[in-house]
N, C-alpha and C positions, 0 to 999 in steps of 0.2 A: 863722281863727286864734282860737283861744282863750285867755283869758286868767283870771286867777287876780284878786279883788278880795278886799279887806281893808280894815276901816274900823275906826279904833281900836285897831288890833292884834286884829282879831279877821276872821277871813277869812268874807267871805259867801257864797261858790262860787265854781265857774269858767264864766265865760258866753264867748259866742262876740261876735264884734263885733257884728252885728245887734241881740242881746239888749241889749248894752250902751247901745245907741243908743235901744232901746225906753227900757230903765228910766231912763236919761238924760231920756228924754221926760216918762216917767210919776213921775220921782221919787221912783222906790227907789232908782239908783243916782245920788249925790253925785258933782261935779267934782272934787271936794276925797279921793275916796275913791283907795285908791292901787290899782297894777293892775300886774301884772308876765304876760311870755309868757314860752317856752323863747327866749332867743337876749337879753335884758335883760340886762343885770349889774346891774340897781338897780330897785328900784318906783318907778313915776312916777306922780303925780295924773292923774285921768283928763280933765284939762283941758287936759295936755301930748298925751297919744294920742288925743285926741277935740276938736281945735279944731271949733266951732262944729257938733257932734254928725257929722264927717266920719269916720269913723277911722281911723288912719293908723297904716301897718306898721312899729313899729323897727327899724333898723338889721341886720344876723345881725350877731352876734357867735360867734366860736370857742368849741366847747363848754365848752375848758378853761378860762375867764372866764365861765362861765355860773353862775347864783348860786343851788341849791337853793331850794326852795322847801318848806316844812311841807303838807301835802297834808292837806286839810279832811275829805273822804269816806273811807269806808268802804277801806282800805287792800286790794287783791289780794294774791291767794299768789302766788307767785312757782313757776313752769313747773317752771324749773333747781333751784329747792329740794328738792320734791319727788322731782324724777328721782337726785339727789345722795342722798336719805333710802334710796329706794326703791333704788336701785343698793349703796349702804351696808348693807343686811339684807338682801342677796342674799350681800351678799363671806361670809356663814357657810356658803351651799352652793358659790360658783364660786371664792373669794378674789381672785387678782387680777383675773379677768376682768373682771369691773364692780366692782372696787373704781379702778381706771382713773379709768373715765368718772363716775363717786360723785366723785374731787377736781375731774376738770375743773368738772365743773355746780356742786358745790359752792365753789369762787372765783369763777365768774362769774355765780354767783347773788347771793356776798356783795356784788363789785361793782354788779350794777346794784339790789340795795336799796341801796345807799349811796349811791347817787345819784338815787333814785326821789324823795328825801325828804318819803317815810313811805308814798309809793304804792302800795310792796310789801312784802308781808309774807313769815316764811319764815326768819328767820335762823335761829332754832332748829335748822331744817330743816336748812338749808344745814350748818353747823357741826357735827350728829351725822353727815349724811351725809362731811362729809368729816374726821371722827373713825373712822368705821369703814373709810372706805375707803385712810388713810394707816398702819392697824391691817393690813388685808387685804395690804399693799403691803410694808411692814415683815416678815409675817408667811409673804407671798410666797417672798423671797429668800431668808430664813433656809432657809425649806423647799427652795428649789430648789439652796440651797450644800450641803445636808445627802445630797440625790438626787445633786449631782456627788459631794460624795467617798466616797457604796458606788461611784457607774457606773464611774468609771476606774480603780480599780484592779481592775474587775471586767473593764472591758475591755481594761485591759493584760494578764490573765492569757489571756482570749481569742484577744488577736491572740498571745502566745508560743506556746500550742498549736496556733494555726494555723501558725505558722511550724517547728514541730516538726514536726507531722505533714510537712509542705512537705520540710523535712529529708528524712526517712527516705521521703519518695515518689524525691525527687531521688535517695536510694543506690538505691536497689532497681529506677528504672532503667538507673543505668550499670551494674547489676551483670546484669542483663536484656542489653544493649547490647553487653557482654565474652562474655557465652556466645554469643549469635550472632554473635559475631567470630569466635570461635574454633569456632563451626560452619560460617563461609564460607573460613577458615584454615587447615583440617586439623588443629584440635584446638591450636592456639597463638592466645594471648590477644595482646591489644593491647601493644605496648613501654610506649605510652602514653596517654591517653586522650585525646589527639588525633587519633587515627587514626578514635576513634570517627568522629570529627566529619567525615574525611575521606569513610570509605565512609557517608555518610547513615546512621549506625545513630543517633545523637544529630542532631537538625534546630538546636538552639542548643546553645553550650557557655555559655550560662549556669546550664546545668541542675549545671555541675562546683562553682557557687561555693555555698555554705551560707548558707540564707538567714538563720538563728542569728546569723551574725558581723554584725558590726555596719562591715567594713571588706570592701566589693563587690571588693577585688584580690585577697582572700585565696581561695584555692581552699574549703577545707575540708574538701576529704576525701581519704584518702593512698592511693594506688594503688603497690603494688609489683611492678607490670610483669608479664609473661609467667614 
């Protein structure tokens, strides 16, 4: 386990328990010097974690009681920053596709710097990435309301010409359907057009209702007999 030393308010690295026990020996590090690990809520002298140069594991403590700590070294960048930046000047060629995953890495990069305390570096990062990618997001939907309202009324004229044409196939076969009646009849048509239906000239009489009408009981089309 490693821990974190500071003498004076001034931090002198993070040694590992071994080390601490050497320089304990050798009189670089002080009893009196304080020392904190992840799972602490407080620094304690190193005379309470190292009785008689032994030393000894504190307690866990649950993260969310855990007490930052100022980080001495050389600060890292942070993975999720980057990936946040770099998905963020993508969203100019894909817009939302990686403007997406630009916010997620961008929050949970800001989060764990905020909790690195000072380990990681990256905010900048974090913070353009997910500027451009709540931009790309934003920028998304406006586009994608603008593509709904040309498609549907584009496709409602679509489906009415399909249902037109539908129409006028439906006449043109009961009108097919009556001449060969009245060629298996001796030249007389049908009374009505259910006789179609009778001798197998029509297979469904759904063909009689218009597909036009908006009310399936309505016939739609007017037949005046023989």
């Amino acid at each position: 386990m490693d821990y974190h030393i500071a003498r004076n308010g001034q931090q002198l690295g993070v040694f590992s328990e071994t080390q601490i026990q050497e320089n304990l020996s050798n009189g670089t590090c002080q009893t009196t010097d304080l020392a904190w690990c992840e799972g602490m809520t407080d620094w304690k002298p190193l005379s309470e974690l190292f009785p008689a140069g032994v030393p000894a594991t504190p307690p866990p403590v649950p993260p969310q009681f855990a007490v930052p700590v100022a980080f001495a070294g050389q600060p890292k960048a942070s993975g999720l920053a980057i990936a946040s930046l770099v998905c963020g000047i993508l969203t100019f060629l894909t817009c939302i596709i990686t403007g997406i995953p630009a916010i997620i890495c961008g929050h949970l990069s800001l989060s764990k710097i905020k909790n690195a305390g000072g380990a990681i570096s990256g905010k900048g990062m974090a913070i353009a990435g997910l500027i451009m990618g709540y931009f790309s997001l934003v920028f998304g939907i406006f586009y994608i309301a603008i593509l709904a309202g040309i498609a549907v009324p584009t496709f409602a004229k679509i489906r009415e010409k399909g249902m037109q044409t539908q129409s006028v196939n439906n006449a043109k076969q009961i009108v097919i359907a009556c001449r060969q009646y009245a060629e298996d009849h001796e030249g007389k048509y049908p009374d009505n057009l259910d006789e179609l239906v009778k001798d197998e000239l029509i297979n469904d009489d759904k063909i009689f209702h218009d597909p036009l009408l908006d009310d399936d009981s309505q016939i739609g089309y007017e037949y005046f007999g023989a």
